[in-house]
PDB file of N, H, CA, C and O in Angstrom:
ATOM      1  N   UNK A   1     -18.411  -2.083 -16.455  1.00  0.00           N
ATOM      2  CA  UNK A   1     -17.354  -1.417 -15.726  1.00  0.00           C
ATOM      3  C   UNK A   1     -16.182  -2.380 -15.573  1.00  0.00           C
ATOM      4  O   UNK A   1     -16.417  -3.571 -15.369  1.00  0.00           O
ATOM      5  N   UNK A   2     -14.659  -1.829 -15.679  1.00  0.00           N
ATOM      6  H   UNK A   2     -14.468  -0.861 -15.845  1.00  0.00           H
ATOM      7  CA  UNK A   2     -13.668  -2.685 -15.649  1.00  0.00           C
ATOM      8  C   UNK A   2     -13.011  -2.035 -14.122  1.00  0.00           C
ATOM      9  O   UNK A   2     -13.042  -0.848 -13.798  1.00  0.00           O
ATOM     10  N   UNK A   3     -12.589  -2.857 -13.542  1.00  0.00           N
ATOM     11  H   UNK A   3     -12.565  -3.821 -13.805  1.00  0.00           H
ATOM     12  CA  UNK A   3     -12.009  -2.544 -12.386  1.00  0.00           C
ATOM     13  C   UNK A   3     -10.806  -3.275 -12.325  1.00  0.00           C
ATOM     14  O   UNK A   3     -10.663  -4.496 -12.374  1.00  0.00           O
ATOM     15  N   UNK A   4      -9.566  -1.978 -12.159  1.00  0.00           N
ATOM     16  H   UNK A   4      -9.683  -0.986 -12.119  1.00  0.00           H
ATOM     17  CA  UNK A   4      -8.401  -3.204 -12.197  1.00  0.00           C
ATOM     18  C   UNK A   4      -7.124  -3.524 -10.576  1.00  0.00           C
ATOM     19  O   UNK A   4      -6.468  -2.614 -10.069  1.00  0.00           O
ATOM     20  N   UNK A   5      -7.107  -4.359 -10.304  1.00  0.00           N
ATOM     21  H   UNK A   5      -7.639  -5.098 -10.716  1.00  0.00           H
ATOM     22  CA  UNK A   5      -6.591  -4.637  -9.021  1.00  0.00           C
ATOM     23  C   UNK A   5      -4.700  -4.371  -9.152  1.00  0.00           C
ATOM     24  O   UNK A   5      -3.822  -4.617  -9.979  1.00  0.00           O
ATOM     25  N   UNK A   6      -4.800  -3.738  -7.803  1.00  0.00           N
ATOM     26  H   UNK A   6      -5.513  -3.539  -7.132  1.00  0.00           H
ATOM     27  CA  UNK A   6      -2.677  -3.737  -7.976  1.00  0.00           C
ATOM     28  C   UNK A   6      -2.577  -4.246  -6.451  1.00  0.00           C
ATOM     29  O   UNK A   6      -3.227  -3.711  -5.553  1.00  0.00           O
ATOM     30  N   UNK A   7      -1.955  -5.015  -6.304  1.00  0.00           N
ATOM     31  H   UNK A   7      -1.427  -5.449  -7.034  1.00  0.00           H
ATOM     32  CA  UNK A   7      -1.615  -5.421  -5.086  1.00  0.00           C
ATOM     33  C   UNK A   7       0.002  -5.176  -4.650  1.00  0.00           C
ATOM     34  O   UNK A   7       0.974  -5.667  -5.225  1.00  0.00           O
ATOM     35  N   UNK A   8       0.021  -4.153  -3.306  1.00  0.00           N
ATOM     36  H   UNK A   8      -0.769  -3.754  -2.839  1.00  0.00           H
ATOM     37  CA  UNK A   8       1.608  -4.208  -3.377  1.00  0.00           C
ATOM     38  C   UNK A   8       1.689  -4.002  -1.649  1.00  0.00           C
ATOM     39  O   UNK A   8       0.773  -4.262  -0.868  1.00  0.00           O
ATOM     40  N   UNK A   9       2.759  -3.575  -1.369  1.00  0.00           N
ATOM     41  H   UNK A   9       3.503  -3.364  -2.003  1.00  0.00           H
ATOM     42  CA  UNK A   9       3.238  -3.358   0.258  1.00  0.00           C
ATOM     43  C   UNK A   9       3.733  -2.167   0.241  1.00  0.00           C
ATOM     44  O   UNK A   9       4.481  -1.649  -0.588  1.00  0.00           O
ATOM     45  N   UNK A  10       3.116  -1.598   1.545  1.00  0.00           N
ATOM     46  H   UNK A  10       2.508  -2.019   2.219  1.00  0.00           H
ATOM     47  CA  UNK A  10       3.665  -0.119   1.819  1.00  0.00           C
ATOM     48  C   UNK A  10       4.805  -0.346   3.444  1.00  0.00           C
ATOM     49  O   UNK A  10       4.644  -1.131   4.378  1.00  0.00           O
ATOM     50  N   UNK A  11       5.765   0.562   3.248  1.00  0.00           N
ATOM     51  H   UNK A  11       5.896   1.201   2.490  1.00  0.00           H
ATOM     52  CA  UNK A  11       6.137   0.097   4.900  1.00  0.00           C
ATOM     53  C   UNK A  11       6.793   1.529   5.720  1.00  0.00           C
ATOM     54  O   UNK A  11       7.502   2.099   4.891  1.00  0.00           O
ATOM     55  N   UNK A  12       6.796   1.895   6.355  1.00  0.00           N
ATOM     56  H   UNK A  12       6.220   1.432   7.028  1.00  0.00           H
ATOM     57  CA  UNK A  12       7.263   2.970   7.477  1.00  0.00           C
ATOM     58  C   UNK A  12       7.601   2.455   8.709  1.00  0.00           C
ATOM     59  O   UNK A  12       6.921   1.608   9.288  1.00  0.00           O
ATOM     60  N   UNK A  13       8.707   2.969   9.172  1.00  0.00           N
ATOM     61  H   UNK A  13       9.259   3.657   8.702  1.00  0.00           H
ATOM     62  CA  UNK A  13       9.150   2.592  10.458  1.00  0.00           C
ATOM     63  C   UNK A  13       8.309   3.457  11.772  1.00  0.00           C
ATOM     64  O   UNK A  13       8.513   3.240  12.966  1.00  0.00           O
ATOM     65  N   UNK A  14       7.605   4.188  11.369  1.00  0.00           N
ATOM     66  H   UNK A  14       7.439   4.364  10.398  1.00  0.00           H
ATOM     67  CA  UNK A  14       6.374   5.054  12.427  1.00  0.00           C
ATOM     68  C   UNK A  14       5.359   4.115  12.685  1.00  0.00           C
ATOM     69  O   UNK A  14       5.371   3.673  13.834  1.00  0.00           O
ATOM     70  N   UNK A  15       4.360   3.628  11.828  1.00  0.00           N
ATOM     71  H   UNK A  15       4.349   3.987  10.895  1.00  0.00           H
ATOM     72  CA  UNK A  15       3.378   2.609  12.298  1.00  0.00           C
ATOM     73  C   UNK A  15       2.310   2.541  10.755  1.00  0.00           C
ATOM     74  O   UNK A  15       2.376   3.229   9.736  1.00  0.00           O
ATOM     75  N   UNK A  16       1.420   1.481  11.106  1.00  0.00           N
ATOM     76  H   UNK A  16       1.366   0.923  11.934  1.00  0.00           H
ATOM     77  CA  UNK A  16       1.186   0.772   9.665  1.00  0.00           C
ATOM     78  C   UNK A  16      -0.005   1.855   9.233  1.00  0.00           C
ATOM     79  O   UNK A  16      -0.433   1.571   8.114  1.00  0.00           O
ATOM     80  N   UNK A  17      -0.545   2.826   9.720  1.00  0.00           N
ATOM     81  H   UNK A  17      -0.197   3.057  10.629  1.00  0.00           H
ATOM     82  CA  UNK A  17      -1.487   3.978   9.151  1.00  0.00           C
ATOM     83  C   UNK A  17      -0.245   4.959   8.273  1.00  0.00           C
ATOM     84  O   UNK A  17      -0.658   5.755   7.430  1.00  0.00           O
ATOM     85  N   UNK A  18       1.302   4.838   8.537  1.00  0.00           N
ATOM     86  H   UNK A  18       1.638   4.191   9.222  1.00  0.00           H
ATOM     87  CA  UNK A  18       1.902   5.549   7.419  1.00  0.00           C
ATOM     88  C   UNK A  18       2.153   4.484   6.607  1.00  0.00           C
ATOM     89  O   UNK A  18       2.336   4.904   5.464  1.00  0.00           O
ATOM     90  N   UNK A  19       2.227   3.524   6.659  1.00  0.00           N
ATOM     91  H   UNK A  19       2.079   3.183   7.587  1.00  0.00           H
ATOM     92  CA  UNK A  19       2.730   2.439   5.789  1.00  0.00           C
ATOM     93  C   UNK A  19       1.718   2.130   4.693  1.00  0.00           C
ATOM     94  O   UNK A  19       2.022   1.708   3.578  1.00  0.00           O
ATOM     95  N   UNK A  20       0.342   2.410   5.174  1.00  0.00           N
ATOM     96  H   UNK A  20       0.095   2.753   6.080  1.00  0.00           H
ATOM     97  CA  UNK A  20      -0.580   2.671   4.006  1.00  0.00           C
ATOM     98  C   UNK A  20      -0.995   3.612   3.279  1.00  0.00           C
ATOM     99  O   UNK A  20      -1.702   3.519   2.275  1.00  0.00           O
ATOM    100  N   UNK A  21      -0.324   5.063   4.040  1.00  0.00           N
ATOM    101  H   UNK A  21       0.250   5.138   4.855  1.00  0.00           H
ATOM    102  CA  UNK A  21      -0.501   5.959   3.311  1.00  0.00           C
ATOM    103  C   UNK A  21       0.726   6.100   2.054  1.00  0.00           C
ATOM    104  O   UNK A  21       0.589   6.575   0.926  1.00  0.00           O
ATOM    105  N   UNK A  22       1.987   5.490   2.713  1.00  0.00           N
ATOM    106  H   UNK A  22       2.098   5.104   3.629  1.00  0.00           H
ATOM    107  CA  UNK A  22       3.012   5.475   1.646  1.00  0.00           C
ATOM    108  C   UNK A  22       2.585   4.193   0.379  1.00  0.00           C
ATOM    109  O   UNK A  22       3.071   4.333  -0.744  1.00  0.00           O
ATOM    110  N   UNK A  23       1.772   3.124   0.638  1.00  0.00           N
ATOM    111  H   UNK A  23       1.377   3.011   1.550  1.00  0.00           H
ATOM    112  CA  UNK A  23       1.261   2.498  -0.375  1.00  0.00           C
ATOM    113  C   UNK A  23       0.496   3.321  -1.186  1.00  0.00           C
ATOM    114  O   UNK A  23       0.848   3.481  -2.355  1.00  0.00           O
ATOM    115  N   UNK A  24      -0.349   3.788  -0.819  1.00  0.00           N
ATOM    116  H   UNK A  24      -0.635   3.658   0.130  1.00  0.00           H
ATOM    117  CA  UNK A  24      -0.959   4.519  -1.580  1.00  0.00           C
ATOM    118  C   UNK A  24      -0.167   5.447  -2.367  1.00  0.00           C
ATOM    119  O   UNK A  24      -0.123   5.367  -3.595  1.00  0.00           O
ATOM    120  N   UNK A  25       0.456   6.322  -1.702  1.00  0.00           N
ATOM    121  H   UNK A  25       0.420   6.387  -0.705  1.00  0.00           H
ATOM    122  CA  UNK A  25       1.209   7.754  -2.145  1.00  0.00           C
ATOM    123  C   UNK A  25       2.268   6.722  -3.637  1.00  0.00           C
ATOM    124  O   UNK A  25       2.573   6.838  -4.824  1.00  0.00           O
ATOM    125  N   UNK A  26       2.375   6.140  -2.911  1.00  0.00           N
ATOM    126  H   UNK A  26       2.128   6.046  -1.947  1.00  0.00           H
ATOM    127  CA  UNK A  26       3.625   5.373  -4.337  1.00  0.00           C
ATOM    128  C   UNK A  26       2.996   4.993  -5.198  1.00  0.00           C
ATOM    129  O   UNK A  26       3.406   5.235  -6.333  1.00  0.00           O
ATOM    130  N   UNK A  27       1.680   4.206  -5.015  1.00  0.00           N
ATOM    131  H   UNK A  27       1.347   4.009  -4.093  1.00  0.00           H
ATOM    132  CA  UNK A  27       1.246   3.451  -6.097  1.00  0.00           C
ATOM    133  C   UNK A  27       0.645   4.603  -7.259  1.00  0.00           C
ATOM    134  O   UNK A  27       0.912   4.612  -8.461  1.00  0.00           O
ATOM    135  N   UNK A  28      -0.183   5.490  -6.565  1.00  0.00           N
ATOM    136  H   UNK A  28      -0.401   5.482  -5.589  1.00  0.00           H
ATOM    137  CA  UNK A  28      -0.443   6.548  -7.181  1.00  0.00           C
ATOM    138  C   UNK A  28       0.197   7.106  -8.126  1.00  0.00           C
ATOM    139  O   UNK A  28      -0.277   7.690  -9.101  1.00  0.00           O
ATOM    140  N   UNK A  29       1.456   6.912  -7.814  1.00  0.00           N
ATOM    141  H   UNK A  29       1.841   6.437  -7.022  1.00  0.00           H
ATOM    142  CA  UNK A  29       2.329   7.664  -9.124  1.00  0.00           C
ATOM    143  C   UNK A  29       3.104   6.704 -10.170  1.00  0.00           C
ATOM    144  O   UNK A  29       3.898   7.078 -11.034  1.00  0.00           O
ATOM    145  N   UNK A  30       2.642   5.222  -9.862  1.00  0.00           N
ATOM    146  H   UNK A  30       1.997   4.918  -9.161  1.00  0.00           H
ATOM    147  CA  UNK A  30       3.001   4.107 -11.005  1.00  0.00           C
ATOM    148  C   UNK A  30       2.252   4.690 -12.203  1.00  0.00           C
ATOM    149  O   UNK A  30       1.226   5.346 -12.024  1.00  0.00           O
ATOM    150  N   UNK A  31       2.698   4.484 -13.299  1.00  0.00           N
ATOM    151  H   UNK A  31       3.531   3.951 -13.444  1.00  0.00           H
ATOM    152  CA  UNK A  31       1.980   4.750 -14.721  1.00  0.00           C
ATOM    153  C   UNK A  31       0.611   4.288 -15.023  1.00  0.00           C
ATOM    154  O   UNK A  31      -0.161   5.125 -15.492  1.00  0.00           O
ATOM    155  N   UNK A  32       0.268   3.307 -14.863  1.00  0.00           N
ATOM    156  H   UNK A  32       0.895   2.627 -14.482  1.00  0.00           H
ATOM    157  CA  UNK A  32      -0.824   2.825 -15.011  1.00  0.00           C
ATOM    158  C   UNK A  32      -1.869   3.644 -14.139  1.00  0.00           C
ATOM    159  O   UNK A  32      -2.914   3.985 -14.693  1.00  0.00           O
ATOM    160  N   UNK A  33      -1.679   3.942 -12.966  1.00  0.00           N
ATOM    161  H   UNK A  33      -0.829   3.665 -12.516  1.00  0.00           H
ATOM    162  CA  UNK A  33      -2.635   4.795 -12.283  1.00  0.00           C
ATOM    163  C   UNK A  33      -2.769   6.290 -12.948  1.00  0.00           C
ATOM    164  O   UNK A  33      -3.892   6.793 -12.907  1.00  0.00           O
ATOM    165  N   UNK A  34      -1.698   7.042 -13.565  1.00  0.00           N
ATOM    166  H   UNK A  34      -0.786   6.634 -13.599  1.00  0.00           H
ATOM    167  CA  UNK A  34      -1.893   7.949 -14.009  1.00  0.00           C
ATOM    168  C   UNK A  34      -2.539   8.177 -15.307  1.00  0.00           C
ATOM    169  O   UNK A  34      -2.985   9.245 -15.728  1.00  0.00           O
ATOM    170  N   UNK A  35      -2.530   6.930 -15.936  1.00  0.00           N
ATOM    171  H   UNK A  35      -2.168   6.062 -15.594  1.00  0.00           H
ATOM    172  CA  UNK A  35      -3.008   6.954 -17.271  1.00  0.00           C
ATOM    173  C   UNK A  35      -4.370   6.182 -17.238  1.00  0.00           C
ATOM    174  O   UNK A  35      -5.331   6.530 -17.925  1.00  0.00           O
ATOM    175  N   UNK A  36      -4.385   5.037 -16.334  1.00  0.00           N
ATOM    176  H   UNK A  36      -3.605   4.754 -15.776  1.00  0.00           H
ATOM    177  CA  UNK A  36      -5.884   4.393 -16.311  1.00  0.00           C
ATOM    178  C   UNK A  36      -7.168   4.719 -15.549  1.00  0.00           C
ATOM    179  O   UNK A  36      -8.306   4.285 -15.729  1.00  0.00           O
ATOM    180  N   UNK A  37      -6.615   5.749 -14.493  1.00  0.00           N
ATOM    181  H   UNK A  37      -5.690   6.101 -14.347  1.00  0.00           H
ATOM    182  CA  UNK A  37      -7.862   6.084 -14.486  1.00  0.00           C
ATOM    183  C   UNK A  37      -7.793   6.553 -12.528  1.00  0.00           C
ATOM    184  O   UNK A  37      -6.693   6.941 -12.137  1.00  0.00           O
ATOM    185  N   UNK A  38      -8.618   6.504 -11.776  1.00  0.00           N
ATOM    186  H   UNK A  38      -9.512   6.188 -12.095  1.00  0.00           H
ATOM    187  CA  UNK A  38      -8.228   7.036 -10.392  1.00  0.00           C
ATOM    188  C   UNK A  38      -8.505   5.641  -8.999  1.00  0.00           C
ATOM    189  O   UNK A  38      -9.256   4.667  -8.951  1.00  0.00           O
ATOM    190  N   UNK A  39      -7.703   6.084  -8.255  1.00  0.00           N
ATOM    191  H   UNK A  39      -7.093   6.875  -8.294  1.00  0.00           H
ATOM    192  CA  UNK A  39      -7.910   5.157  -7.220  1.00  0.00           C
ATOM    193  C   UNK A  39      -9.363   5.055  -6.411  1.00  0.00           C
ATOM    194  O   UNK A  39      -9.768   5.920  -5.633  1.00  0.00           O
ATOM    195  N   UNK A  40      -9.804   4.284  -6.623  1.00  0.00           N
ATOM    196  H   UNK A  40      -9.475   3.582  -7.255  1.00  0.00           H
ATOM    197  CA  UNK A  40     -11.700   4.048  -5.758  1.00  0.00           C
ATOM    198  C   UNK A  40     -11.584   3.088  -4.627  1.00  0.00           C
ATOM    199  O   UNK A  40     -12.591   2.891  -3.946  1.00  0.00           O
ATOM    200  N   UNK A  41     -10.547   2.508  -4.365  1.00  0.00           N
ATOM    201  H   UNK A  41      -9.729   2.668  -4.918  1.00  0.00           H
ATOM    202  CA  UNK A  41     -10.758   1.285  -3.002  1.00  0.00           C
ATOM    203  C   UNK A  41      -9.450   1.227  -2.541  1.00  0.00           C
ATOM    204  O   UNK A  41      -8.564   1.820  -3.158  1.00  0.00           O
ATOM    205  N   UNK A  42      -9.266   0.728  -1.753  1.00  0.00           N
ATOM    206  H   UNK A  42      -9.985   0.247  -1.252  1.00  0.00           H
ATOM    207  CA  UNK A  42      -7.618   0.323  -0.742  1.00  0.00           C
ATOM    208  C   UNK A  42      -8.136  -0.544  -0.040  1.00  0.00           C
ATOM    209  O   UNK A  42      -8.935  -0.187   0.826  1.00  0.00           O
ATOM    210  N   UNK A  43      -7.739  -2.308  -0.263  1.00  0.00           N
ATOM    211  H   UNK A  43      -7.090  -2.598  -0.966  1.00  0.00           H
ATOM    212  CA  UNK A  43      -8.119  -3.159   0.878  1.00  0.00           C
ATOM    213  C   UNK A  43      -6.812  -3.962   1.648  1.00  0.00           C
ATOM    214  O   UNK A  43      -5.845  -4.682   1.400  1.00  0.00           O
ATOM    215  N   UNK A  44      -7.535  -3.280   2.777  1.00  0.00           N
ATOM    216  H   UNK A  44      -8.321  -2.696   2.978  1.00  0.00           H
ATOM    217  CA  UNK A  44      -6.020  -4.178   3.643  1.00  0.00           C
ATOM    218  C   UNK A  44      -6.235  -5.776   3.319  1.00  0.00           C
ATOM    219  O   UNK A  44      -7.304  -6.382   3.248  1.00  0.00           O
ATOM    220  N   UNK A  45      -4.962  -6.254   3.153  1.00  0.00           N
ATOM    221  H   UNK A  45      -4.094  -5.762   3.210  1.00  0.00           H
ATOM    222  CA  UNK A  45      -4.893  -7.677   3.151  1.00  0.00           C
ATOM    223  C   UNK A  45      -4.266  -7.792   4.502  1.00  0.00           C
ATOM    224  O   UNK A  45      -4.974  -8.055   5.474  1.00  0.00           O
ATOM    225  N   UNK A  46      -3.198  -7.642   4.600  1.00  0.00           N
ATOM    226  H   UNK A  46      -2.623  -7.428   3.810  1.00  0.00           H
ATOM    227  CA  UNK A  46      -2.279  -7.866   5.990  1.00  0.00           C
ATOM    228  C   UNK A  46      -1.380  -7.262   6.524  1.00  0.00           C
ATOM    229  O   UNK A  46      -0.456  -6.869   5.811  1.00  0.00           O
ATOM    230  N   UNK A  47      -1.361  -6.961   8.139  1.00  0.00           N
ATOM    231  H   UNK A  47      -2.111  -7.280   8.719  1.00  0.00           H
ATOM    232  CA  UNK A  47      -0.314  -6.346   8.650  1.00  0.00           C
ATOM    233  C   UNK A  47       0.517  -7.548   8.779  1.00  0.00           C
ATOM    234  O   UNK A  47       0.268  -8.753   8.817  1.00  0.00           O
ATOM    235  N   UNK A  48       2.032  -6.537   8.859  1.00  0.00           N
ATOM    236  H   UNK A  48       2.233  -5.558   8.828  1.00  0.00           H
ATOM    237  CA  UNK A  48       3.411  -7.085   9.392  1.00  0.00           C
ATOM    238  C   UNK A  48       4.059  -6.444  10.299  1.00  0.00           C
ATOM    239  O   UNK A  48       3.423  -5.552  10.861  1.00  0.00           O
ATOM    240  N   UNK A  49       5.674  -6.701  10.788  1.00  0.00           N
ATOM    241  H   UNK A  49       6.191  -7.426  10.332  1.00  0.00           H
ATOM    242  CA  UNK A  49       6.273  -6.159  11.172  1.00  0.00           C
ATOM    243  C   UNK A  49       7.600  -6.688  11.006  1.00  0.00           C
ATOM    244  O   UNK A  49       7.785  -7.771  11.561  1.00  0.00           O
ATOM    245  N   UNK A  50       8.758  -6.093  10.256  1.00  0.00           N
ATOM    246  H   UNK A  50       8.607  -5.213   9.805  1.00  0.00           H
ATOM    247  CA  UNK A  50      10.069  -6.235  10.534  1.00  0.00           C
ATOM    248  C   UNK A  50      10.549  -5.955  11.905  1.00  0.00           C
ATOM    249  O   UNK A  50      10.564  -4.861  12.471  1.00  0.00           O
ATOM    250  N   UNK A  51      10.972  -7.195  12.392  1.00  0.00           N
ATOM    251  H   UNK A  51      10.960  -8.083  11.932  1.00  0.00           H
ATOM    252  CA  UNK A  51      12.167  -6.972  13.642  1.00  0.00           C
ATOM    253  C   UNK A  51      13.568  -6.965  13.910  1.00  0.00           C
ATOM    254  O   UNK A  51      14.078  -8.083  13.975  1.00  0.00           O
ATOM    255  N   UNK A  52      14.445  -5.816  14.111  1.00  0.00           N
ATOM    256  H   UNK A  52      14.031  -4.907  14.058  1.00  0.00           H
ATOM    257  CA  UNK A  52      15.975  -6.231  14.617  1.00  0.00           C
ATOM    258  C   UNK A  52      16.200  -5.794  15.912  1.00  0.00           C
ATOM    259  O   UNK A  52      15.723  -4.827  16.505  1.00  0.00           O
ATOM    260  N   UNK A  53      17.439  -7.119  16.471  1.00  0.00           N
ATOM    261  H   UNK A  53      17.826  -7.905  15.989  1.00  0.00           H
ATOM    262  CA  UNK A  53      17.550  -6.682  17.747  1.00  0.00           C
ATOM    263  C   UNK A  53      16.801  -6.916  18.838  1.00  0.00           C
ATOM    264  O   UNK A  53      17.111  -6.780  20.022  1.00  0.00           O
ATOM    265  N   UNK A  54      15.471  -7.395  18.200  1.00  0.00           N
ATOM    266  H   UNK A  54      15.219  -7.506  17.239  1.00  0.00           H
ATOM    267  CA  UNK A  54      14.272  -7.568  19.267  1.00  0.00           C
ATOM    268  C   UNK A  54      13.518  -6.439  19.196  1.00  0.00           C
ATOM    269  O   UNK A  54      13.124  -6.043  20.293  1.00  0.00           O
ATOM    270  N   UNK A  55      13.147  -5.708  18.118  1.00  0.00           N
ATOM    271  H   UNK A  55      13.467  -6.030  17.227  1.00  0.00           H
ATOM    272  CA  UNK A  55      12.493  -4.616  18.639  1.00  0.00           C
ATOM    273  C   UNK A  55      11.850  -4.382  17.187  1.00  0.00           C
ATOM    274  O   UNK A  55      12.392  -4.790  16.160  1.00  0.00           O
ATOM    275  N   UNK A  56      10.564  -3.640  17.214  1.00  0.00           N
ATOM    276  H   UNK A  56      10.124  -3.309  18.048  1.00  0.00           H
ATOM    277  CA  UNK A  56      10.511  -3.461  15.985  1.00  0.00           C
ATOM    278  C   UNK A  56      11.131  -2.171  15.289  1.00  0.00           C
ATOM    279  O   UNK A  56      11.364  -1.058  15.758  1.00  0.00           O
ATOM    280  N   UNK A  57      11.326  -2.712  13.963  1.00  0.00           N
ATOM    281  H   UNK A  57      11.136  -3.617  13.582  1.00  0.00           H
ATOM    282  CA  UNK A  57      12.134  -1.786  12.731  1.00  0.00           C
ATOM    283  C   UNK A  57      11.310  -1.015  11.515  1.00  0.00           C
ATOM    284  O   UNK A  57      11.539   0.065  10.970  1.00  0.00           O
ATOM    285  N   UNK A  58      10.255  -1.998  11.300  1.00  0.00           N
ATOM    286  H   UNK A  58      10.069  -2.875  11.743  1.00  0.00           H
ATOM    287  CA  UNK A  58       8.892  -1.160  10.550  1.00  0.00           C
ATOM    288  C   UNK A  58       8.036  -1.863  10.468  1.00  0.00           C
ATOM    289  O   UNK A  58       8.183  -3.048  10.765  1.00  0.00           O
ATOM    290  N   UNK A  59       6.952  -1.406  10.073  1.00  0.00           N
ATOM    291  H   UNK A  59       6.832  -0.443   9.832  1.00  0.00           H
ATOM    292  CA  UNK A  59       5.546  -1.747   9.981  1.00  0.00           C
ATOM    293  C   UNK A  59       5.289  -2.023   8.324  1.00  0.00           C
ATOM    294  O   UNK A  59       5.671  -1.310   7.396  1.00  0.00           O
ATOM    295  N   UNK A  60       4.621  -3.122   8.263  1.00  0.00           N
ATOM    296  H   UNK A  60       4.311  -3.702   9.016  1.00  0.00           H
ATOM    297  CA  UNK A  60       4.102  -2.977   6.753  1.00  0.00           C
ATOM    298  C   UNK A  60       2.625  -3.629   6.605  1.00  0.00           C
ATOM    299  O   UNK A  60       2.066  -4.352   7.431  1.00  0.00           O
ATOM    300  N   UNK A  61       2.242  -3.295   5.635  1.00  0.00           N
ATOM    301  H   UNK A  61       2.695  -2.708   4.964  1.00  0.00           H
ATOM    302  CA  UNK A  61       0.665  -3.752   5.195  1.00  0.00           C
ATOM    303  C   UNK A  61       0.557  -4.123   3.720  1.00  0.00           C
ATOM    304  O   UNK A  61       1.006  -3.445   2.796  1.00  0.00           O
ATOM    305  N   UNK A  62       0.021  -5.077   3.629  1.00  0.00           N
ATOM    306  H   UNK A  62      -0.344  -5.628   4.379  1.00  0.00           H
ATOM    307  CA  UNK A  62       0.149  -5.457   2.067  1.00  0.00           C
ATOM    308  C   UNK A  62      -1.660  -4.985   1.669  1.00  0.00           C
ATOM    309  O   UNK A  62      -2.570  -4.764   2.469  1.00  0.00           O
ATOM    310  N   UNK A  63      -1.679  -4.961   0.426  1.00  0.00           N
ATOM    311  H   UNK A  63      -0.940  -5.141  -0.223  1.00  0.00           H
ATOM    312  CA  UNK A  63      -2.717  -3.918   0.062  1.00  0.00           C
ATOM    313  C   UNK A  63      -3.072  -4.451  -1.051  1.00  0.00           C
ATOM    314  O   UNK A  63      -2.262  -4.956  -1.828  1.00  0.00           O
ATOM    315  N   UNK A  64      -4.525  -4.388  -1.283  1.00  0.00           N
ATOM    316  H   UNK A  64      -5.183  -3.978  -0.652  1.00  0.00           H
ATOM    317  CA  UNK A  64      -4.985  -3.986  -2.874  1.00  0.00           C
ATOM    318  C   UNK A  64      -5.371  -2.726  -3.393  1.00  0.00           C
ATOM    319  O   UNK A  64      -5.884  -1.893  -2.647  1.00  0.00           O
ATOM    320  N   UNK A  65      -5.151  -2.469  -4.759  1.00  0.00           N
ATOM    321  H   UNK A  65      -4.734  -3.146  -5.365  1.00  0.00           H
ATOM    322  CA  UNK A  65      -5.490  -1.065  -4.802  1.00  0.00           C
ATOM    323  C   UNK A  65      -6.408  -0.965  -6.083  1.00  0.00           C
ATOM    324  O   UNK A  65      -6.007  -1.442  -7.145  1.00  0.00           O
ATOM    325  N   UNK A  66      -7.622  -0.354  -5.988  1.00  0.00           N
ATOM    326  H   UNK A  66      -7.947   0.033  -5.126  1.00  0.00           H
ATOM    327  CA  UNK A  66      -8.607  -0.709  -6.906  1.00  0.00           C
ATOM    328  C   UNK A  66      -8.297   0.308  -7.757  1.00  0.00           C
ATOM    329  O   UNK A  66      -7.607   1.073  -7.083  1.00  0.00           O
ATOM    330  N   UNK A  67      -8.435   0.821  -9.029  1.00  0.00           N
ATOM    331  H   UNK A  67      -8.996   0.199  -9.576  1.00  0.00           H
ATOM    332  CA  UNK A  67      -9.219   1.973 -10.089  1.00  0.00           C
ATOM    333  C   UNK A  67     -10.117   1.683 -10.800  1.00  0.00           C
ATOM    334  O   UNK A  67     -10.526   0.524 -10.729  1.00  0.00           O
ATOM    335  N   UNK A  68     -10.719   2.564 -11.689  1.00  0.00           N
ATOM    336  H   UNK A  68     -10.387   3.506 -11.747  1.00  0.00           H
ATOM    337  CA  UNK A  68     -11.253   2.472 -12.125  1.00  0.00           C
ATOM    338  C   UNK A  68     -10.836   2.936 -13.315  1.00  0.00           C
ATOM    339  O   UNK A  68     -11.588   2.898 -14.289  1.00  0.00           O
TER     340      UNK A  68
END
């Protein structure tokens, strides 16, 4: 079995459960996912947060994204 890793960042200014769903939702439609095969894992690596002003501005999570 080949399993291939994409690592990227999702971010939403709502909170980091959309910020991983928009990782996902995007990565999903990179080429390689459509042609290699389907998504089987999502591992959080790390939350963030952009701040301006003092306040926060968005949420992000950096991610791996498995297929198969």
């Amino acid at each position: 079995m080949v399993v291939k890793i994409i690592e990227t960042i999702g971010s939403s200014p709502e909170s980091w459960e959309a910020a991983l769903k928009n990782a996902v939702d995007e990565a999903s439609e990179l080429p390689i996912f459509k042609s290699k095969g389907n998504i089987t894992q999502v591992n959080v690596k790390s939350f963030d947060v952009g701040v301006e002003n003092n306040k926060i501005s968005v949420f992000k999570c950096r991610v791996e994204i498995l297929l198969e």
